[in-house]
N, C-alpha and C positions, 0 to 999 in steps of 0.2 A: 752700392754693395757695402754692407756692411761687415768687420771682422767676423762675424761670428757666422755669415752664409757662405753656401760653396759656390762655385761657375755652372750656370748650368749648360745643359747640353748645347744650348743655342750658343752659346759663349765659347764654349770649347770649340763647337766645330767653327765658328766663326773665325777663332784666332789660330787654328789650324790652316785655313784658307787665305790668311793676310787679310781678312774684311774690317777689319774692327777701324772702325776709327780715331787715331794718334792721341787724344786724349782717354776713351776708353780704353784703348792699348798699355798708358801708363796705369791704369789703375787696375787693372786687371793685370799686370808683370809684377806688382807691387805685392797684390794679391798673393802670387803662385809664389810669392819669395818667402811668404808664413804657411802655407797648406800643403802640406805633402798631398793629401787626399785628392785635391785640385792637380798638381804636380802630375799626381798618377792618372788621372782622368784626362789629361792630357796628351800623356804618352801612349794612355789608351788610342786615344780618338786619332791621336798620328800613325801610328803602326797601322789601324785601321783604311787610313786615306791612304798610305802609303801603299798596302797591300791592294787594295782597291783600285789606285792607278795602275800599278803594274800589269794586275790581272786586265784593264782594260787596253794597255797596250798589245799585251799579248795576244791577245784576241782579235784587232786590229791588225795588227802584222805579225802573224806567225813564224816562227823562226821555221829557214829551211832545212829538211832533217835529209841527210844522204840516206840514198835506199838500197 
């Protein structure tokens, strides 16, 4: 990766999920520490897994509602 390209999706979701590997991890942290754009595409793709799990637990185990 060069300064001048962004993360792509594959990269994002990757390092949302802990996949990336410890030297790819450094340079891609390196990365998000000059890119806002990356930065936000980030926080994108996290709210997203974020909300994604939730819903998937919910669904899973439904909370009990008194009737």
């Amino acid at each position: 990766m060069t300064g001048g390209e962004h993360l792509s999706l594959t990269q994002v979701q990757a390092y949302v999920r802990g996949a990336l590997h410890p030297s790819t991890l450094v340079t891609i942290d390196d990365h998000l520490e000059l890119c806002a754009a990356c930065r936000a595409a980030l926080a994108r793709e996290s709210d997203a897994s974020f909300g994604a799990e939730a819903f998937g637990r919910s669904v899973a185990a439904p909370e009990s509602r008194p009737e």
